[in-house]
C-alpha positions as semicolon CSV with decimal commas, in nm:
position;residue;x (nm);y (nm);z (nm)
1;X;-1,652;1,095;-0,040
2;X;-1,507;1,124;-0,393
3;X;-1,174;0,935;-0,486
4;X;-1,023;1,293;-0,533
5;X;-1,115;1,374;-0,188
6;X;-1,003;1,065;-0,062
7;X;-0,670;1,081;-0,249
8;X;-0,623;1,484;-0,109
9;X;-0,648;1,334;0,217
10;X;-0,399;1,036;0,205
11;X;-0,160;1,254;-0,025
12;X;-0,007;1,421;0,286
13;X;0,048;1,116;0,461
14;X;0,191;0,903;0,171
15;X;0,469;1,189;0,096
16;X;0,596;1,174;0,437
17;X;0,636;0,820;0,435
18;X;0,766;0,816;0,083
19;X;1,065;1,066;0,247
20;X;1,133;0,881;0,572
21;X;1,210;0,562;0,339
22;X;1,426;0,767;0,071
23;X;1,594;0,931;0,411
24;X;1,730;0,551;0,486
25;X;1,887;0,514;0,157
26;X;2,253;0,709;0,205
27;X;2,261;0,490;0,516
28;X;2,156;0,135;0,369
29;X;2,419;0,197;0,091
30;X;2,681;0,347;0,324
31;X;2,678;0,039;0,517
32;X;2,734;-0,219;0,171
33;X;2,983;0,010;0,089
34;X;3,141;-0,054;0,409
35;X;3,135;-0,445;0,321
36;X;3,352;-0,407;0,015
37;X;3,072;-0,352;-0,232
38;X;3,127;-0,172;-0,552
39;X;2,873;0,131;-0,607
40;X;2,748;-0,037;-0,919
41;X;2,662;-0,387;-0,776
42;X;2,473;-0,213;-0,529
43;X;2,252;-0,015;-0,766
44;X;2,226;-0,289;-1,015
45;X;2,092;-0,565;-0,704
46;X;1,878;-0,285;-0,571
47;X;1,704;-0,276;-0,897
48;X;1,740;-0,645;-0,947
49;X;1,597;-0,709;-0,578
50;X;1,277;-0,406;-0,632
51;X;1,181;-0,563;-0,917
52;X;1,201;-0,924;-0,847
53;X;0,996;-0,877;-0,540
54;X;0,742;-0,643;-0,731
55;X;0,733;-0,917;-1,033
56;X;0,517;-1,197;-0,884
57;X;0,201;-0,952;-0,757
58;X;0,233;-0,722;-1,142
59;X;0,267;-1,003;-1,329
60;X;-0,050;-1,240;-1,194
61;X;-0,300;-0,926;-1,126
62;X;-0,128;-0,694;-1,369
63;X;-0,128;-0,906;-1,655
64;X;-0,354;-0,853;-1,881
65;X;-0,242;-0,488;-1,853
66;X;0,124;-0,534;-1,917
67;X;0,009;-0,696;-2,194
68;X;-0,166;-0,418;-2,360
69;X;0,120;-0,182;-2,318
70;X;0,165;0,048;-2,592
71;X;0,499;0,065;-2,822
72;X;0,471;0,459;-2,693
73;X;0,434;0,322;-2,345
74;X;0,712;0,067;-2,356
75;X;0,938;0,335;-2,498
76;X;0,915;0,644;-2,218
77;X;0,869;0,402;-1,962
78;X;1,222;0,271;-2,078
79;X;1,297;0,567;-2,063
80;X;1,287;0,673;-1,769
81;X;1,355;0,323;-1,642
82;X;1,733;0,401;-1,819
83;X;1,729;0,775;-1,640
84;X;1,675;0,591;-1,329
85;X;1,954;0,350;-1,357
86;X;2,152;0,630;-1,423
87;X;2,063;0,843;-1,123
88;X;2,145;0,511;-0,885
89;X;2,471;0,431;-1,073
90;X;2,622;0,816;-1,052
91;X;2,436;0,900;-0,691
92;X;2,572;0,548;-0,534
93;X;2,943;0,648;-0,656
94;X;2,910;0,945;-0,515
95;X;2,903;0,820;-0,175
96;X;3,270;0,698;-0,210
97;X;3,404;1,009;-0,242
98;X;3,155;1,272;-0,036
99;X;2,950;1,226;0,292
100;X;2,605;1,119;0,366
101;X;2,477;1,508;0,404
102;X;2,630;1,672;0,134
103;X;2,553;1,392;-0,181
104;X;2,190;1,406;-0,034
105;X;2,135;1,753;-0,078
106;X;2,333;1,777;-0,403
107;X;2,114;1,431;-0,560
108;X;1,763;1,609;-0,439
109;X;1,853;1,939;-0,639
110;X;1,635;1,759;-0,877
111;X;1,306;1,967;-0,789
112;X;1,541;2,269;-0,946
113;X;1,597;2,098;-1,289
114;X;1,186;1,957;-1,311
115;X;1,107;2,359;-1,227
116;X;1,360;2,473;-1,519
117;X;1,230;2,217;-1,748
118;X;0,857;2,230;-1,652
119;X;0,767;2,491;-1,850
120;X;0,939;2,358;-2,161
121;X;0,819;2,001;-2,099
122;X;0,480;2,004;-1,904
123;X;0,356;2,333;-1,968
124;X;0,382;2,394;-1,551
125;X;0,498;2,786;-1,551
126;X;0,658;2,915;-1,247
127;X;0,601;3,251;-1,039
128;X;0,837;3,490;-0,947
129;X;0,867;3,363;-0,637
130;X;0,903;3,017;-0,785
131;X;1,240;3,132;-0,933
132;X;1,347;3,327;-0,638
133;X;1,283;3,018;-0,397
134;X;1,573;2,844;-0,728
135;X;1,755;3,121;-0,681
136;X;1,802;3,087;-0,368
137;X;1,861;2,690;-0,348
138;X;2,096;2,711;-0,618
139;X;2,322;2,951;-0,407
140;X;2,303;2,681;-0,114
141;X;2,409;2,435;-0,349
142;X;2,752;2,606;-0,431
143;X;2,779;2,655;-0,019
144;X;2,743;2,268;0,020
145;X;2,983;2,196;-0,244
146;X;3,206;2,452;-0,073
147;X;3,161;2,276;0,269
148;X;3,378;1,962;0,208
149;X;3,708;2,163;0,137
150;X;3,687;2,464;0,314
151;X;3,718;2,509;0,670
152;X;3,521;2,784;0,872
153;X;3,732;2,949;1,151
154;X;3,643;3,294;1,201
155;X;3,660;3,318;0,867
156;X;3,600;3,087;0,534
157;X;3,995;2,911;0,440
158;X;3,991;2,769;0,088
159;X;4,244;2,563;-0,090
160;X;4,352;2,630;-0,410
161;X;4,104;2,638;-0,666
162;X;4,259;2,363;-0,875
163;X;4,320;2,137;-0,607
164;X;3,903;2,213;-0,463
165;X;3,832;2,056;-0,831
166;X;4,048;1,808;-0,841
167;X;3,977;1,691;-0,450
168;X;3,738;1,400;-0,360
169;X;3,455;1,611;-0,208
170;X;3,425;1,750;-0,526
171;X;3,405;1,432;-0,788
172;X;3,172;1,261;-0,543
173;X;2,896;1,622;-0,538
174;X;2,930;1,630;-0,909
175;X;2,862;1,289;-0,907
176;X;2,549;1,388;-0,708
177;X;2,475;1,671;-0,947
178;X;2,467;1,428;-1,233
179;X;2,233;1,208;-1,024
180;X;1,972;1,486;-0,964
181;X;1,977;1,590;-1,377
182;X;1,890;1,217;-1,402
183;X;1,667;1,159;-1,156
184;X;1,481;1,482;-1,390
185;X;1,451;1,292;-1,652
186;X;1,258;1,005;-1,451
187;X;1,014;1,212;-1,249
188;X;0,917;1,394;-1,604
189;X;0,840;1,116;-1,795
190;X;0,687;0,936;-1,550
191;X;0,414;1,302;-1,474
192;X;0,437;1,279;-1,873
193;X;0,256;0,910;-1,890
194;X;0,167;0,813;-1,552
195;X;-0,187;0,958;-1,624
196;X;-0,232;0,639;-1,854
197;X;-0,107;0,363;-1,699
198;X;-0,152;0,189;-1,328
199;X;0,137;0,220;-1,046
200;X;0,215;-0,143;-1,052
201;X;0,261;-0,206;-1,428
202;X;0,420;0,120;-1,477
203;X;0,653;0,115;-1,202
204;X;0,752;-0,335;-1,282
205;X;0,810;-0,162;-1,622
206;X;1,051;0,127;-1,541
207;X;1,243;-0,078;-1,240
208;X;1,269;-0,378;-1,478
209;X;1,442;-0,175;-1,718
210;X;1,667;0,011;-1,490
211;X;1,775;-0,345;-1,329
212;X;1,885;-0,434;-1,699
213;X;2,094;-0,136;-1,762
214;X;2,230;-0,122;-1,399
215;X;2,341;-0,522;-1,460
216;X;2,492;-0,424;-1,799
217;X;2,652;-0,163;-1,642
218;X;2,814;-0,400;-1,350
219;X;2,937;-0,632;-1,614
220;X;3,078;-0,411;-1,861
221;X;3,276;-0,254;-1,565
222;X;3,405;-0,593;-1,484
223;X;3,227;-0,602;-1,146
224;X;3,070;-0,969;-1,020
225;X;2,721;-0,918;-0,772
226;X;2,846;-1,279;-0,624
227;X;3,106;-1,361;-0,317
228;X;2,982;-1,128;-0,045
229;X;2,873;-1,163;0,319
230;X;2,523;-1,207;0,397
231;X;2,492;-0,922;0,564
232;X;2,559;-0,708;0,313
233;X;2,247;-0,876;0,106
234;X;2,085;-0,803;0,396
235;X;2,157;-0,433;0,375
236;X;2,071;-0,445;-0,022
237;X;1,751;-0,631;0,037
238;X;1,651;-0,351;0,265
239;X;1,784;-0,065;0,041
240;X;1,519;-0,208;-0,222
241;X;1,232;-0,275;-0,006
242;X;1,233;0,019;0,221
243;X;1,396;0,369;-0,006
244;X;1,294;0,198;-0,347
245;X;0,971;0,008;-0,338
246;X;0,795;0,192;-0,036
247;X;0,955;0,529;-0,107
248;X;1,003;0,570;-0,479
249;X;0,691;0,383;-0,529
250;X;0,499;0,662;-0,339
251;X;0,645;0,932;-0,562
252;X;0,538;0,736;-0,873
253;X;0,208;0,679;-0,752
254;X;0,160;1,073;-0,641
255;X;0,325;1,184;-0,999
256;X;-0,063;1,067;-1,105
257;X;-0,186;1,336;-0,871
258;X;0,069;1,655;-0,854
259;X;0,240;1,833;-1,082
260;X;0,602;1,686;-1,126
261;X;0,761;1,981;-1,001
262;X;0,558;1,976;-0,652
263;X;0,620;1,592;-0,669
264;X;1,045;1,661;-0,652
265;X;0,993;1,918;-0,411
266;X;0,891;1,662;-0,188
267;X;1,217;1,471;-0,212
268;X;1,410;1,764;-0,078
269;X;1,317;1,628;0,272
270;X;1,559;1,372;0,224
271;X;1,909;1,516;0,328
272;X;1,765;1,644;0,636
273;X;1,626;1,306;0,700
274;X;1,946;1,126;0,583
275;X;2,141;1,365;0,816
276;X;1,962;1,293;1,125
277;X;2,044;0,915;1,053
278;X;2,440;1,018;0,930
279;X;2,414;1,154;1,307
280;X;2,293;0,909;1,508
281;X;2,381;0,603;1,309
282;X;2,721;0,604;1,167
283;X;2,856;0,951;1,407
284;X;2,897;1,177;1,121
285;X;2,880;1,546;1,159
286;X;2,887;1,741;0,836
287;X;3,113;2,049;0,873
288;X;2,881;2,402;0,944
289;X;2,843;2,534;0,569
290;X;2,660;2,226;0,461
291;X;2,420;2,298;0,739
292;X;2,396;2,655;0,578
293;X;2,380;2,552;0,236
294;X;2,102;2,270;0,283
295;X;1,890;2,520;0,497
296;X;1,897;2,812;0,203
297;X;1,783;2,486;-0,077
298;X;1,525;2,406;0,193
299;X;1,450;2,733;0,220
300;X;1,462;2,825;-0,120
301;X;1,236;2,549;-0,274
302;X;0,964;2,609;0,027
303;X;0,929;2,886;-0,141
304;X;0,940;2,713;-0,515
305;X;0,672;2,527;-0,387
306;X;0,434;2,819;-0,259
307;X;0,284;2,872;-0,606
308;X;0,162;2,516;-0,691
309;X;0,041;2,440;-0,355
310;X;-0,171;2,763;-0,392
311;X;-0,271;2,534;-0,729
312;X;-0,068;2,738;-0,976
313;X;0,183;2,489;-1,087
């Protein structure tokens, strides 16, 4: 058996576990939150953490490859390492002022912006279909970002309009949104150059730099990632082992082997995932029209995704 057989095989496999670890995420940071930590010391040590625990194994069988890294190299994989600091550092605030479901599914709108830009960028060119299934997640999107201040009783009650954009629920899903347009930026550059380079090296490289803008970020905000409980290390330790290393890893690795747009499809598993946890771990129920909106962008990108997995990207 061929190593593209072999990798056609394990691909299935690897994506679901890459989206049960990303599903933990909302709930690992949800719970530092809860201990007093500011959003950006929790995406800065989750960075920090990833890569210092990824640094001894790159750095003593990866070296000699690190080593050869291009200037072209070192400057995407920057990059993307800086569109992936600021994904963490906009997503993570957003979980201060929305809940678990509805920053989920507004953060993994990404696969809509890598189909938009695909064709520009990667030379993938979508069906029909491809931009009815955007259509129709986009429209789901505006429902979830409808959910947090409007109330369904027989009939959909809205406040005023300049009070929905000035509320919470609002700042903390375009705070989401932002997150997704960044999180574009990473999964493109990393289809763009991934071809080139190993996982390890490539991935030390683009966590390494995101840790060093996330830290810079914490400082210049006046934030300290010293003084708290134990426990809440804990929670960050497992934020960048489980969603970051074992999860985001797995997209990085399959970015090598799918088209970048199939590759952020994927990630749309995560809100329902993160949901199911929201439900069971910390007892919260999103209100009905995120429910609705989330199952038309599920719905919506299955359909997205029906031209590339028939190998038409």
């Amino acid at each position: 058996m061929g190593n593209t057989d072999r990798t056609r095989i394990v691909l299935p496999a690897a994506i679901f576990i890459a989206i049960l670890a990303i599903s933990t995420a909302s709930i690992f940071i949800r719970f530092a939150l809860a201990n007093g930590v500011p959003s950006i010391v929790i995406a800065a040590l989750r960075l920090t953490f990833a890569t210092s625990l990824l640094a001894p194994y790159a750095l003593t069988k990866y070296r000699d490859e690190i080593k050869r890294f291009t200037r072209t190299e070192i400057l995407f994989g920057g990059l993307s390492g800086f569109f992936l600091a600021v994904h963490f550092a906009t997503w993570i605030s957003s979980l201060e002022f929305t809940n678990v479901a509805s920053s989920a599914v507004f953060v993994s709108t990404g696969p809509l912006w890598v189909a938009l830009l695909s064709p520009i960028f990667l030379n993938e060119r979508l069906s029909k279909l491809a931009l009815l299934g955007l259509g129709i997640s986009i429209a789901g999107g505006v429902i979830v970002g409808l959910a947090d201040a409007c109330v369904w009783d027989g009939g959909l009650s809205c406040p005023e309009m300049q009070n929905f954009l000035q509320g919470r629920a609002m700042w903390g899903n375009f705070l989401a949104l932002a997150g997704a347009w960044a999180v574009t930026g990473y999964l493109m550059i990393g289809r763009k150059i991934r071809g080139g380079m190993s996982l390890v090296p490539y991935i030390f490289l683009v966590y390494g730099m995101a840790a060093i803008v996330l830290i810079i970020f914490m400082l210049a905000s006046g934030n300290s990632p010293f003084g708290y409980q134990p426990k809440t290390y804990g929670w960050i330790f497992l934020l960048a082992a489980v969603p970051q290393l074992i999860g985001h890893s797995t997209f990085n690795w399959a970015l090598k082997h799918m088209p970048a747009t199939f590759v952020s499809i994927n990630i749309l598993g995560e809100p329902v995932g993160s949901a199911i946890l929201a439900f069971f771990i910390v007892q919260e129920s999103p209100p009905f029209l995120t429910y609705c909106g989330g199952l038309l962008i599920l719905i919506g990108i299955y359909l997205a995704s029906q031209n590339i997995q028939k190998g038409h990207p």
